[in-house]
C-alpha positions in Angstrom: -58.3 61.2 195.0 -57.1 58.1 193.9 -53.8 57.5 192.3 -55.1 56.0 189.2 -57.7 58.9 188.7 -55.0 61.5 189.3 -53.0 59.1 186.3 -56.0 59.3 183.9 -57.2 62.6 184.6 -52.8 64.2 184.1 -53.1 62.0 180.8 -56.3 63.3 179.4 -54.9 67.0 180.2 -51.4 66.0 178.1 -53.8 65.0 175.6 -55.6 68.1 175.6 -52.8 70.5 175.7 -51.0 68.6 172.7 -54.3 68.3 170.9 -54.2 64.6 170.3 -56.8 61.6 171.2 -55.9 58.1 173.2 -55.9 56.6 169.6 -52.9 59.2 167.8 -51.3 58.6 171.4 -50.9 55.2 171.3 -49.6 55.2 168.0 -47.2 57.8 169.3 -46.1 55.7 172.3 -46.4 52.1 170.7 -48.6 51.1 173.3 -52.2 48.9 172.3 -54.5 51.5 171.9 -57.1 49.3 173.8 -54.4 49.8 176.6 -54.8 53.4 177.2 -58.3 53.6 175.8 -59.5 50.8 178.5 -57.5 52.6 181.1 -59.0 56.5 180.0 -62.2 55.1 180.1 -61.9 53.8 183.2 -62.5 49.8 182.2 -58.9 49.1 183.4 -57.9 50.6 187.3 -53.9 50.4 186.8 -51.8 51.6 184.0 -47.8 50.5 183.7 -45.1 52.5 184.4 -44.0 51.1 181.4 -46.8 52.5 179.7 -46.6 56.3 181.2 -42.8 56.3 180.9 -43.9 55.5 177.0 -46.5 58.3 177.2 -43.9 60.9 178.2 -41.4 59.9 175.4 -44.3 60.3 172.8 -45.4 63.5 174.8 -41.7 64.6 175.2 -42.1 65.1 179.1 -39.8 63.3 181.8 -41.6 61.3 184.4 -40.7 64.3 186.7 -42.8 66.6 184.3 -45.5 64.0 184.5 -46.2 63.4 188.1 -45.0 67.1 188.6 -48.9 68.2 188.8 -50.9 69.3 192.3 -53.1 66.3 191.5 -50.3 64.1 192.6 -50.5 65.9 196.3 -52.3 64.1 197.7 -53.2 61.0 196.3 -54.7 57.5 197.5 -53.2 54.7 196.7 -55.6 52.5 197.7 -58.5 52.4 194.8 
């Protein structure tokens, strides 16, 4: 799998297990919403870390907690 899939698919399960949407998360984070939307939707390949360090504050995660998922395993970074 490919890193930014792994990224998009451990953000839409945050999402679902803190019942939120992209739009109440980027409020949350103060990022565009049109950042993460573009990015869950698959318009946009690359996130920031910027951005998913943002995520985790609104989320209240560390980046450990974050990339501390099996999809991370085994990951390609080449999309």
């Amino acid at each position: 799998m490919y890193l930014s899939t792994a990224v998009k698919f451990r953000i839409k399960k945050l999402m679902k297990d803190n019942h939120i949407n992209g739009n109440k998360l980027a409020l949350t984070a103060g990022i565009d919403r049109s950042t993460i939307n573009r990015f869950l939707r698959s318009k946009n390949k690359s996130i920031t870390l910027e951005s998913i360090t943002l995520i985790c504050q609104a989320l209240n995660i560390t980046l450990k907690d974050f990339f501390d998922d099996t999809l991370f395993d085994n990951v390609d970074i080449n999309d």
